[in-house]
C-alpha positions in Angstrom: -13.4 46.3 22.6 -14.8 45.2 19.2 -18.4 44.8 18.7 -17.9 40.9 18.1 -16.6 40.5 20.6 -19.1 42.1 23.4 -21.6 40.4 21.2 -20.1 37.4 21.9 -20.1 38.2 25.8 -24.0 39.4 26.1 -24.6 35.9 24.1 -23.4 34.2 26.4 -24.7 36.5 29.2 -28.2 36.3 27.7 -28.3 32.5 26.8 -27.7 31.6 30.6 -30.0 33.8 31.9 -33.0 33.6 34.3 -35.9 34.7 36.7 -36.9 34.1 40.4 -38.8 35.8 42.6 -38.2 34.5 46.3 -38.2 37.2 48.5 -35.1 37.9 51.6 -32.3 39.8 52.4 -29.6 40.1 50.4 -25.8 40.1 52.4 -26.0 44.3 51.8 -29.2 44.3 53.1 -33.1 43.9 52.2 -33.8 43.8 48.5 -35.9 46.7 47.4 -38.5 45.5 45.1 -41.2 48.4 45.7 -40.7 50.0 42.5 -39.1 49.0 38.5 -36.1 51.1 39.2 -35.6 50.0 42.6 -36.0 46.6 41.5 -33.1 47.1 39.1 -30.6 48.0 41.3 -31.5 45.5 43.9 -30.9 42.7 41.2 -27.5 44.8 39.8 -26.3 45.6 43.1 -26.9 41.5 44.3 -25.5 40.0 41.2 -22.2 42.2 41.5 -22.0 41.2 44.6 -22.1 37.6 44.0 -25.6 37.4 46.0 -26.9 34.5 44.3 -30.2 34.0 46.1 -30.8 37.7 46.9 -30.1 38.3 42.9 -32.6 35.4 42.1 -35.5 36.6 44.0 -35.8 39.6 42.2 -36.9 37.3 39.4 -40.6 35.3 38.8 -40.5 31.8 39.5 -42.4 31.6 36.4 -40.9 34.0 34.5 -38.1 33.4 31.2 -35.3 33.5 33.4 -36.0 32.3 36.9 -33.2 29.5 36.3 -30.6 30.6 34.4 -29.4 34.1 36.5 -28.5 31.2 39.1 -26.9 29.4 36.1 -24.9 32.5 35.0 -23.9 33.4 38.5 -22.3 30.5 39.8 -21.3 29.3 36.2 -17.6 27.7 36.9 -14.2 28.9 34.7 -15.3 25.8 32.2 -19.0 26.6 31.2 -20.0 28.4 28.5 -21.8 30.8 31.1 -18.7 32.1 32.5 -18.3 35.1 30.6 -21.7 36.3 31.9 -20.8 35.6 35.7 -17.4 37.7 34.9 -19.7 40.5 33.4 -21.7 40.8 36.1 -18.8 40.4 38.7 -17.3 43.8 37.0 -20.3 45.9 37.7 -19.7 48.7 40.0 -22.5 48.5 42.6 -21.7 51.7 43.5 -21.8 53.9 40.4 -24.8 55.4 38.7 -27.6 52.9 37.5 -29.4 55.5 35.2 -32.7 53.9 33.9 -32.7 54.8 30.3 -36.0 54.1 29.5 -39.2 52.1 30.1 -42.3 51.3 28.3 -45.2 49.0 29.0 -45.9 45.8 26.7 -47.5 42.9 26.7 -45.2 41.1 28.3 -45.0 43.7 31.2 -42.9 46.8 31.4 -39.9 47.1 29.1 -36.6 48.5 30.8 -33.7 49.6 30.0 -30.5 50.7 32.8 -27.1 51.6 32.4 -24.2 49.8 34.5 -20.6 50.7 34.8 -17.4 48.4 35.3 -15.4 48.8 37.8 -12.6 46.3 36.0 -11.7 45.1 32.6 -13.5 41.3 31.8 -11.6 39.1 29.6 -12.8 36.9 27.2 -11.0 34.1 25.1 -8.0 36.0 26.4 -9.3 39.3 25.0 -10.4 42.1 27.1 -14.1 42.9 26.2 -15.0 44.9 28.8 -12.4 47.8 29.9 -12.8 49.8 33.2 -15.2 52.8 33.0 -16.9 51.2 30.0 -20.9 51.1 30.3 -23.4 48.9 29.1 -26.8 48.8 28.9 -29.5 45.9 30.0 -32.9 45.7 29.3 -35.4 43.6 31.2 -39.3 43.2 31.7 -40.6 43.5 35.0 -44.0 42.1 35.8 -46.1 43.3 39.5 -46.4 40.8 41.4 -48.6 41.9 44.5 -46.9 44.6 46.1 -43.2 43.6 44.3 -41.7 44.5 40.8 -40.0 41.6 39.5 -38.4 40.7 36.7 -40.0 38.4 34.0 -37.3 38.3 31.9 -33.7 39.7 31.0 
């Protein structure tokens, strides 16, 4: 996979993205929101799953994002969101999630986790993701109450 061409891929991924924080069970169970890291792999675990509203409401409803994670998640073959749906459809839920780092900012606290795929994604009939391949994300989670969130990713 070129660099282009993942570029190309997160683009897309991060142009469609968004945050919601509703709170409920996901189909695998309740969301875990108690802590930054658990709050990650509630939202990675959801969204490879295809859990649309349990992957939302581990967003603000006021944060950068809150609207376009359901965007990117239900995003259909012809929109330019697509690629980002297939990305996060790859992610093995089951594999690893190491966080990588955090740091607090103004804007809240900086993340940064590792996913694996568990199949290739294909792009403009390219293959830009293989099996096995990693990538990281990076978000900012914000607490709201007794819930980490996510402002933005």
């Amino acid at each position: 996979m070129t660099k282009t061409t993942l570029a190309v891929v997160v683009i897309a991924l991060a142009a469609g993205l968004c945050s919601c924080a509703l709170t409920g069970a996901s189909r695998t169970g309740r969301l875990d929101l108690s802590s930054p890291d658990a709050t990650v792999i509630s939202f990675t675990k959801a969204a490879a799953g295809g859990d649309v509203d349990a992957a939302q409401a581990c967003f603000l409803p006021d944060g950068i994002d809150y609207k376009d994670v359901r965007r990117v998640l239900t995003a259909e073959p012809s929109s330019p969101e697509y690629p980002g749906r297939l990305m996060f459809e790859a992610i093995d839920p089951d594999a690893l999630m190491p966080i990588i780092s955090m740091e607090e900012t103004e804007e809240g606290l900086a993340i940064v986790w590792r996913v694996t795929f568990k199949r290739d994604v294909q792009a403009e009939g390219q293959t830009v993701i293989e099996t096995g391949d990693t990538f990281d994300f990076d978000g900012t989670l914000r607490k709201s109450g007794d819930k980490w969130l996510f402002y933005s990713l």
